[in-house]
C-alpha positions in Angstrom: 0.0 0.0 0.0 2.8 2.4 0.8 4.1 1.8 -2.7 1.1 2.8 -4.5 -0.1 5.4 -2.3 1.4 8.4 -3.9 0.8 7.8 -7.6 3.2 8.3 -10.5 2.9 11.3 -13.1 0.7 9.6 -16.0 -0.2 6.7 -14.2 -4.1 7.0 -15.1 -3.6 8.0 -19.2 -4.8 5.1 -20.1 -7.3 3.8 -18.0 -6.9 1.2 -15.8 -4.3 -0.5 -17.2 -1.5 1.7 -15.7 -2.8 1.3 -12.0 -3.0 -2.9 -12.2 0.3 -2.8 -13.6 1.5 -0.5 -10.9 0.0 -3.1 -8.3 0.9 -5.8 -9.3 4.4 -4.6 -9.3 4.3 -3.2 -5.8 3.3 -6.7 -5.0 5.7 -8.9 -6.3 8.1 -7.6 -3.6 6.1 -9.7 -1.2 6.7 -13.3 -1.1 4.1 -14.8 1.8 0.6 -15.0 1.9 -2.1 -14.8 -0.7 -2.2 -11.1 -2.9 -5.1 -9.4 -4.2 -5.5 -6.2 -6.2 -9.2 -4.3 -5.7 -9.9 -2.1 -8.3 -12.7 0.8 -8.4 -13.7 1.5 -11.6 -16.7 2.9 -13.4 -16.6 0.0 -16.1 -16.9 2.2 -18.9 -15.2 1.4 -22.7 -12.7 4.5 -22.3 -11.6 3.5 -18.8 -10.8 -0.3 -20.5 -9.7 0.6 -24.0 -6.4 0.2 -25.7 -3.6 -0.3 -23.6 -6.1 -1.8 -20.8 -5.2 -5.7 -22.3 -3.5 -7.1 -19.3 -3.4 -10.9 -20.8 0.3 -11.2 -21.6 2.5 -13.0 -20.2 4.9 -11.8 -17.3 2.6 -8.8 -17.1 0.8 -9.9 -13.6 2.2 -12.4 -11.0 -0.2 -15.9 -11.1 -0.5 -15.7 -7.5 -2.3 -12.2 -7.3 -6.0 -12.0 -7.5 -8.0 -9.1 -9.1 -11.3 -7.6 -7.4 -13.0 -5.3 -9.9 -15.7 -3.0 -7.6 -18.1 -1.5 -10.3 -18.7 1.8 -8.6 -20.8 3.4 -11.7 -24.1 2.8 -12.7 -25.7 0.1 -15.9 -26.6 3.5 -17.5 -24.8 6.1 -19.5 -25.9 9.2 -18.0 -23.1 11.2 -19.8 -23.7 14.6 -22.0 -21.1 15.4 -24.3 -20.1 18.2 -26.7 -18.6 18.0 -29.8 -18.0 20.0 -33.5 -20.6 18.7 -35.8 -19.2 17.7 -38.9 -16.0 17.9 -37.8 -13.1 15.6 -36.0 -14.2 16.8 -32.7 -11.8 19.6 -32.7 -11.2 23.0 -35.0 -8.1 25.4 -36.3 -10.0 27.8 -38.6 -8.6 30.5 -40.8 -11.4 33.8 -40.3 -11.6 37.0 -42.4 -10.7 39.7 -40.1 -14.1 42.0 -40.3 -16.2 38.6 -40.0 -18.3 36.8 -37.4 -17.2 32.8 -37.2 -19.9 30.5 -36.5 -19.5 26.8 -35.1 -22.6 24.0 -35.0 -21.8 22.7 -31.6 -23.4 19.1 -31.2 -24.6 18.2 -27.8 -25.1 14.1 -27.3 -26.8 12.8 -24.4 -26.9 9.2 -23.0 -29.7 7.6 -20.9 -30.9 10.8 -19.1 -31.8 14.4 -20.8 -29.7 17.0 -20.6 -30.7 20.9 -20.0 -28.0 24.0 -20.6 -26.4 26.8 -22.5 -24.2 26.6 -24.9 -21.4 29.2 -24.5 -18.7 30.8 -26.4 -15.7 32.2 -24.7 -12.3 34.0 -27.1 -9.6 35.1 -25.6 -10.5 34.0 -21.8 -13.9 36.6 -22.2 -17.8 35.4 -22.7 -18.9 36.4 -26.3 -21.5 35.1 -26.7 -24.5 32.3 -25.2 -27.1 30.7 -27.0 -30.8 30.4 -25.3 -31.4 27.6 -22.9 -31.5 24.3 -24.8 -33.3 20.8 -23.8 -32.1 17.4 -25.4 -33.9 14.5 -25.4 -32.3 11.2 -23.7 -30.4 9.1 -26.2 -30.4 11.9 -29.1 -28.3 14.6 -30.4 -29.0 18.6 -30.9 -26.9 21.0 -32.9 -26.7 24.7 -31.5 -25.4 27.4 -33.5 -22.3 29.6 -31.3 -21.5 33.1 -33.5 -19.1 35.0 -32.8 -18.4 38.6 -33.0 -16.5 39.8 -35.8 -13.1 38.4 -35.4 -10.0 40.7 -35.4 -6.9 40.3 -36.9 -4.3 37.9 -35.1 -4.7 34.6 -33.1 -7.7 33.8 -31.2 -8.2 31.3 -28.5 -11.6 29.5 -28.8 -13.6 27.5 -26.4 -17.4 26.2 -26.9 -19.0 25.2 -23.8 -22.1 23.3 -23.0 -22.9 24.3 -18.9 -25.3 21.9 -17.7 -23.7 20.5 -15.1 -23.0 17.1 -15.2 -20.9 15.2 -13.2 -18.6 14.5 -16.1 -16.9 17.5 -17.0 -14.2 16.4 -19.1 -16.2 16.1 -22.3 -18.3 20.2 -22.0 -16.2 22.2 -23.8 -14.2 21.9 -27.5 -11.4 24.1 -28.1 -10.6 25.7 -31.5 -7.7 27.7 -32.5 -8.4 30.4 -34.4 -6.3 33.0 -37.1 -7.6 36.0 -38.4 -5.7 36.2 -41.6 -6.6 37.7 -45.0 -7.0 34.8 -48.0 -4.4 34.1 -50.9 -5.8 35.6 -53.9 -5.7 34.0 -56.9 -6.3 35.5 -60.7 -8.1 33.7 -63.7 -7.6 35.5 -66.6 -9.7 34.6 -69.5 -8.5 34.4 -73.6 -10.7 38.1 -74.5 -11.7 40.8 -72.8 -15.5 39.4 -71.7 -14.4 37.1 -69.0 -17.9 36.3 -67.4 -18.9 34.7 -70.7 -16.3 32.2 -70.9 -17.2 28.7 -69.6 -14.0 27.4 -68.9 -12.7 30.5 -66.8 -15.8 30.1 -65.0 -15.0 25.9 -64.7 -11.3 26.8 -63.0 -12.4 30.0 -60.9 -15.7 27.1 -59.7 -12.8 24.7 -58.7 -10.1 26.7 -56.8 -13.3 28.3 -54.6 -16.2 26.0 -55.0 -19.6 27.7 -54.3 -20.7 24.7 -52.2 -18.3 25.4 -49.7 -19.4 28.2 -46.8 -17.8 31.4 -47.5 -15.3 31.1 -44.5 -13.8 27.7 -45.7 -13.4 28.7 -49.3 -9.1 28.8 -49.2 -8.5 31.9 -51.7 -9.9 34.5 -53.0 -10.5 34.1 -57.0 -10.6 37.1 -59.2 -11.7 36.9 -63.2 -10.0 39.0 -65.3 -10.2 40.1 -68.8 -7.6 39.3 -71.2 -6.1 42.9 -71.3 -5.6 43.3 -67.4 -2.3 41.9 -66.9 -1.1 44.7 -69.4 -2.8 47.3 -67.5 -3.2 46.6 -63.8 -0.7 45.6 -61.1 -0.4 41.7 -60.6 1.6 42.5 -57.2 -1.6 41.0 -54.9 -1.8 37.9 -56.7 0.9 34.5 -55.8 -1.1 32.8 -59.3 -2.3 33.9 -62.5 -4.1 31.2 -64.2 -4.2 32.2 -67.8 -7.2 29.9 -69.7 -6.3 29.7 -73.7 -4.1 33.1 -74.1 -3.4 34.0 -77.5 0.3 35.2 -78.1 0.9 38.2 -75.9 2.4 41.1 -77.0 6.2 42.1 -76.2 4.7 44.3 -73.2 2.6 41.4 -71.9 5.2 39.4 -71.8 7.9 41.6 -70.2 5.4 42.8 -67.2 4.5 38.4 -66.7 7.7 37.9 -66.6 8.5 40.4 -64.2 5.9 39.2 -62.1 7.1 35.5 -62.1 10.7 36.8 -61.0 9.5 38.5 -58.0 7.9 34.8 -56.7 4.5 34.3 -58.9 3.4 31.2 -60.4 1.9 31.8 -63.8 -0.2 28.7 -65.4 -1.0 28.7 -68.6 -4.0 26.5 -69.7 -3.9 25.4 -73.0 -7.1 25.3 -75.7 -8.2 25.2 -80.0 -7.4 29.1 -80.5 -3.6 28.6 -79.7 -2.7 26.7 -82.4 -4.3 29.4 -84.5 -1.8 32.1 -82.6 1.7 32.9 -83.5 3.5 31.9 -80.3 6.7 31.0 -82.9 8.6 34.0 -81.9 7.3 34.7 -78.3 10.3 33.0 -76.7 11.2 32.8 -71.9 8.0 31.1 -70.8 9.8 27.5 -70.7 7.7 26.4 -73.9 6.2 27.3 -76.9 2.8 25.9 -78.3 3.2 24.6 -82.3 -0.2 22.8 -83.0 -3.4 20.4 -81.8 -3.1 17.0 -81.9 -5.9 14.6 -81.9 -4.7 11.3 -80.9 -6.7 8.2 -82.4 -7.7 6.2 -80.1 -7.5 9.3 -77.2 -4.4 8.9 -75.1 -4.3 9.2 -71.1 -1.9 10.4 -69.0 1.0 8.1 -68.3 1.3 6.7 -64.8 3.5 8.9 -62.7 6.3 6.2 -61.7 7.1 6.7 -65.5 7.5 10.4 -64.9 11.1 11.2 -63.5 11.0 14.4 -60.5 7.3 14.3 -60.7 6.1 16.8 -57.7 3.4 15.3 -55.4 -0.4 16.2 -56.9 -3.1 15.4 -57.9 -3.2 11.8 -59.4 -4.5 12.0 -63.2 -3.5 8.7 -64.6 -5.8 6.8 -66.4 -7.8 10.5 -67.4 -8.4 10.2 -71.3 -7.7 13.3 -73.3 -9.2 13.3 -77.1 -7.0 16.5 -77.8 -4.3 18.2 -76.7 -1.7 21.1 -77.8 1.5 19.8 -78.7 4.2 21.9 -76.4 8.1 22.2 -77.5 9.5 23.0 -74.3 12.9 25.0 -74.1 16.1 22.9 -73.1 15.8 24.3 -69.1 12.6 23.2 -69.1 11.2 20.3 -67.0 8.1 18.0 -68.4 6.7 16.6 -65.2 3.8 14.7 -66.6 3.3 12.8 -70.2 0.4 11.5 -71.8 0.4 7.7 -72.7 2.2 8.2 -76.1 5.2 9.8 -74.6 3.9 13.4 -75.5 4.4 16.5 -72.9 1.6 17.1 -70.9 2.5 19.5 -67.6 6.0 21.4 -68.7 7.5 23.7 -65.7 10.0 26.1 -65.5 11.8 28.5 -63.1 12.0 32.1 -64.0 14.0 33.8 -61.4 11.8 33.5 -58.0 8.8 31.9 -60.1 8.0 29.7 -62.3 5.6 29.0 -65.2 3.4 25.9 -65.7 2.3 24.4 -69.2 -1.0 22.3 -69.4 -1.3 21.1 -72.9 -4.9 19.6 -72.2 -7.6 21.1 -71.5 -11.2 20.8 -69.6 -13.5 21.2 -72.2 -15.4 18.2 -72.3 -14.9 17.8 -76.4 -10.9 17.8 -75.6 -10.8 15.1 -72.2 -13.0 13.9 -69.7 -10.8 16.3 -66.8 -14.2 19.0 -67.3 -16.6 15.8 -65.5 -14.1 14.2 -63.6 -12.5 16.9 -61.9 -11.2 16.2 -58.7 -7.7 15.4 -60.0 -7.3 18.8 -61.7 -9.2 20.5 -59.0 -6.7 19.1 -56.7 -3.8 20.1 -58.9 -4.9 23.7 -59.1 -5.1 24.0 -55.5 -1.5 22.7 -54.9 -0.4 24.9 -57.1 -1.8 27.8 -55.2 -1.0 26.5 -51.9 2.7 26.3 -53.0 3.1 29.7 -54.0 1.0 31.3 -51.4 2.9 29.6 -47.7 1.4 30.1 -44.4 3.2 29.4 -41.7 0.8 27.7 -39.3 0.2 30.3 -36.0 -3.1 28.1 -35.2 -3.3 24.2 -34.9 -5.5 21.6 -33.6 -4.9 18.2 -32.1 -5.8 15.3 -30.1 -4.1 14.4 -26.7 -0.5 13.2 -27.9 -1.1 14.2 -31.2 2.4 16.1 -32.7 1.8 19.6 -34.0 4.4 22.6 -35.1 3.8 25.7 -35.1 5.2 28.9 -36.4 6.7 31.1 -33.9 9.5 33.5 -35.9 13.1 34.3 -35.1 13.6 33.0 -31.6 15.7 30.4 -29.9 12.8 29.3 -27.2 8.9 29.7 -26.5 6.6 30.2 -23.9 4.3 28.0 -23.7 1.2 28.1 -21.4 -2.3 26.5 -21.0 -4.8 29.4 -20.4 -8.1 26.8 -20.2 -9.6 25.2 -18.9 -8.1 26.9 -16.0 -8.5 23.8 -13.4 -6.3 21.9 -12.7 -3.2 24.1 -13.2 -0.8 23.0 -15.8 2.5 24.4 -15.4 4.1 26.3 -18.6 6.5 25.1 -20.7 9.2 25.8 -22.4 10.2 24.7 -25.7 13.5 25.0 -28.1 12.8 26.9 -31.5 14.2 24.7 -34.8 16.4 26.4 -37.7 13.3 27.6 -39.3 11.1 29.3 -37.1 9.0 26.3 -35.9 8.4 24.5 -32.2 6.7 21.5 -32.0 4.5 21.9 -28.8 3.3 20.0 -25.9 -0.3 18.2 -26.7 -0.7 16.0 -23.4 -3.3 17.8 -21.7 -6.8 19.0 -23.7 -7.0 22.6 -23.4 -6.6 25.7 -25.0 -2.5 27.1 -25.1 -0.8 30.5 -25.9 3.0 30.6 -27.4 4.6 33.7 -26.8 8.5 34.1 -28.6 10.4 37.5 -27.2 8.0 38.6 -25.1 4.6 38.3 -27.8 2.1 36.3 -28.1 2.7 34.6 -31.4 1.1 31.5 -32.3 -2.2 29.2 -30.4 -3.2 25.6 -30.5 -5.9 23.7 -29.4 -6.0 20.0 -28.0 -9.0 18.0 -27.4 -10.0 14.6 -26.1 -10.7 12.2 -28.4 -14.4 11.4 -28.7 -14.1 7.7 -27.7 -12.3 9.0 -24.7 -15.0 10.6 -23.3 -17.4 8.2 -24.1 -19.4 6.6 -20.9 -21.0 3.6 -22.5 -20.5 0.3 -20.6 -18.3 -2.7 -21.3 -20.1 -6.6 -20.1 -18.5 -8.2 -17.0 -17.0 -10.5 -19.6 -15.7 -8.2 -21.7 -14.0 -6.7 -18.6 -12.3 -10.5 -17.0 -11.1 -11.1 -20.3 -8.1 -8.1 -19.7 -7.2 -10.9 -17.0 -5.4 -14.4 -16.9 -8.4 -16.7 -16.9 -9.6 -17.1 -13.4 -7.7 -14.2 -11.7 -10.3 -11.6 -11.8 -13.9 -10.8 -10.7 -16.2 -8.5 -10.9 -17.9 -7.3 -7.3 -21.5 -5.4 -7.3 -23.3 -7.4 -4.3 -23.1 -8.5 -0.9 -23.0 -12.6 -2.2 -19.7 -11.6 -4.0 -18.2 -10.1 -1.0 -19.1 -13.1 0.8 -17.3 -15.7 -1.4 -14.6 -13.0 -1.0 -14.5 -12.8 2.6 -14.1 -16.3 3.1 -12.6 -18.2 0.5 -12.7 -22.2 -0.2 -9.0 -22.6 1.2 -9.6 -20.4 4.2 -6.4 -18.6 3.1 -8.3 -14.9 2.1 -10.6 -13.5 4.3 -11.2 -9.8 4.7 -10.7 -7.6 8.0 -14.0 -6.3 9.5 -13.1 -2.4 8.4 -12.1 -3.5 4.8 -15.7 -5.8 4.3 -17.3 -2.5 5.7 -15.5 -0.4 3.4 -16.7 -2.3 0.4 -20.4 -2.8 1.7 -20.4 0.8 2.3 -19.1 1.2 -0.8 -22.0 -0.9 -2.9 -24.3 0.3 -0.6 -24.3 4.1 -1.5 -23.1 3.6 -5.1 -25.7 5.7 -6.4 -24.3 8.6 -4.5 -21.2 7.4 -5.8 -22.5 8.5 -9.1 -22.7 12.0 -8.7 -19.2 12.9 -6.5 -17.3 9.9 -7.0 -18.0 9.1 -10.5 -16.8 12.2 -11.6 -13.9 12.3 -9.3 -12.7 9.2 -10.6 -13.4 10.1 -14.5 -10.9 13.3 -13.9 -8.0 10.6 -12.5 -9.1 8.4 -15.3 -8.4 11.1 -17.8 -4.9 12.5 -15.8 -1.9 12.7 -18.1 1.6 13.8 -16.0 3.0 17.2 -16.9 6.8 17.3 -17.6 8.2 18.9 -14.5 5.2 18.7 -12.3 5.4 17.0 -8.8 2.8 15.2 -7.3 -0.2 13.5 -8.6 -1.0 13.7 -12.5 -3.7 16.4 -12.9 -6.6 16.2 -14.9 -6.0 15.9 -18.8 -8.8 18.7 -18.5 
């Protein structure tokens, strides 16, 4: 008992597993008498999942016995909160200007549930929704707003108060960054750029209108054929140009200009080139000389057949009826080919930047990339992403889940858990990398600030898995099958204390205070419930902080 009595940091993180091993240990030491483990538990599939196997052998001692006292209920009284439609947990990029709203899901097990949901940023109340009533066994989705977000990092916690006795599983934590969007330019082949259906096709697939306005990743601009001749291309990272004809010598200096400075133009090839005169238009890596039309169509080779092929979309086995034959200049790099050898994505690097070639096109007379789209919708949005980097100031995560964040030029950050704000979790600190990043603590669910030289720079979120906070039951027989067979049982009456008490060798019989303890115990379980239950889901849940003395606080 003395060995056990002042538990190890991160003894409880995963279940009950941890604390029979721990026991049994302490107990090998002894050598006479018979040795028994008793173990309170609320029998719940979180408390007994994963590493809670305890079958193998040279874990446990044969001569120790296990006593598992069920000190929950048959019921699963447990309300929980989660992000509907989502993993559970939330990093989301907001407009700065722009309210955020979040669909919080509120699940309820045997018994109803009554509450508010709340939502607190930055450690203040901003907002609550009206008092809300779910139904035992069913789920409820409440809409949380937000005021309009400012610019920055912003710590987000959604909170359903209703009081249960299991708090662990009431709030979900989102990290939050106000950040303008990437903008991105489609620039169609004339100068009446909201008639052309295949500008409108690639501006549809780099924001797609089914998406709510706040997940949409960039900000897509259609421009007339003249514009990049006129107007500064300085706030875009892409220019996707749809079936250009030849630009003139201006054109052509100012895109090149542009790609020097870090842009990435793509060029999108169509029928009308062929009928241009590209012969003499010479520094965009490759210069279009006529249509083919393959008989039968061709596909796109298989990418193991493509040497320095950057990771994208997948488009093998897409058929393509037509396409414009490209000559690319020696410097030149032809990622992908079609089938019959011919060039079909050409790149090139033109001082900071680089241009793209796509001999194919969408139009549904030319390949079938117009219907089945996700491959090129894919590629267009790696593309984008690659010349438009955000360093990650906002992350999200499960309990021991890696994450890295952006911090700047510093050698070490701050690290500090700002909720919940019981129990304490002491701050860390954590050693910067070559380029700017720290890879976190993620052992207790919360909400964190990173400061670097003095500012607050960066915010993650961690959250419990779902299944961990889960209170449905396992059987009595699910539960003795963790055990060597015939070490364990289960105890919920006084007959089972009684074959305890006295066993058939005589050897194991249990002192008057213990047998009182334990009837006491079964006796007022349904007090237990409330006070007990709960205290022992927050141990069940503790995860050790690195540096912290005594026991292992909540993971909450």
């Amino acid at each position: 008992a003395r060995a056990i009595r002042q538990p190890p940091a991160g003894m409880h993180d995963r279940g009950v597993a941890p604390m029979l091993k721990t026991a049994a240990a302490a107990l090998r030491e002894a050598t006479d008498g018979s040795k028994e483990v008793y173990l309170l538990t609320d029998m719940t599939a979180h408390a007994w999942s994963g590493q809670a196997v305890v079958t193998r052998d040279g874990e446990h001692s044969s001569d120790i016995t296990y006593y598992v006292l069920d000190a929950g209920r048959s019921e699963h009284r447990n309300a929980s909160l989660h992000l509907a439609g989502s993993r559970g947990a939330g990093a989301t990029l907001a407009l700065p200007g722009r309210p955020l709203t979040f669909d919080a899901r509120i699940t309820t097990g045997d018994e109803s549930a009554e509450g508010v949901v709340e939502m607190w940023i930055d450690g203040a109340l901003a907002s609550r929704t009206e008092r809300l009533r779910v139904e035992a066994k069913s789920q409820r989705d409440a809409a949380a707003a937000s005021p309009p977000m400012t610019p920055g990092v912003h710590r987000v916690e959604l909170r359903f108060d209703h009081g249960d006795a299991l708090a662990d599983d009431n709030s979900v934590f989102v990290a939050v960054e106000a950040a303008p969007r990437a903008r991105v330019a489609v620039v169609a082949p004339d100068n009446d750029a909201s008639e052309n259906e295949e500008v409108r096709r690639v501006a549809s697939l780099l924001a797609p209108s089914m998406l709510p306005r706040e997940r949409v990743p960039f900000d897509v601009d259609v421009l007339p054929f003249e514009a990049p001749a006129r107007e500064p291309l300085e706030a875009y990272r892409l220019v996707v140009w749809i079936e250009p004809p030849a630009p003139d010598a201006m054109m052509l200096a100012r895109m090149r200009g542009w790609c020097e400075s870090g842009g990435t133009l793509l060029i999108v090839c169509g029928p009308n080139m062929a009928e241009q005169n590209w012969s003499d238009v010479n520094g965009l890596g490759a210069t279009p000389t006529g249509v083919e039309t393959p008989r039968p169509p061709t596909a796109f080779a298989p990418r193991a057949e493509v040497r320095d092929a950057p990771a994208g979309a997948e488009l093998t086995g897409r058929v393509v009826s037509r396409y414009v034959t490209l000559q690319p200049v020696p410097q030149a790099s032809v990622t992908r080919t079609f089938a019959n050898g011919a060039p079909a994505i050409v790149e090139t690097t033109i001082g900071s930047g680089r241009v793209v070639w796509w001999a194919f096109s969408l139009r549904t007379d030319w390949s079938d990339l117009g219907i089945r789209a996700a491959a090129v919708m894919i590629e267009l949005h790696r593309l984008a992403a690659a010349v438009t980097p955000r360093e990650r100031r906002a992350a999200h995560v499960y309990c021991d889940e890696s994450a890295r964040l952006f911090v700047g030029n510093a050698k070490e950050a701050r690290i500090e858990r700002v909720a919940p704000a019981v129990p304490v979790v002491s701050p860390a600190v954590a050693q910067v990398d070559g380029q700017g990043r720290v890879a976190p603590p993620t052992r207790f669910a919360g909400l964190y600030r990173v400061a670097a030289n003095g500012d607050v720079v960066a915010t993650y979120a961690v959250n419990l898995r779902p299944g961990e906070t889960d209170g449905l039951r396992i059987s009595d027989e699910d539960a003795l099958g963790r055990f060597p067979r015939g070490a364990a049982m289960v105890i919920r009456d006084a007959a089972d204390l009684e074959s305890v008490a006295s066993g058939a060798s005589g050897e194991r019989e249990l002192t008057g205070d213990v047998l009182a303890l334990l009837l006491g115990l079964l006796i007022v379980e349904s007090l237990l419930t409330g006070r007990a239950g709960a205290s022992f889901s927050g141990r069940r849940e503790s995860r050790g902080a690195t540096g912290a003395a005594g026991p292992a606080p909540s993971r909450r």
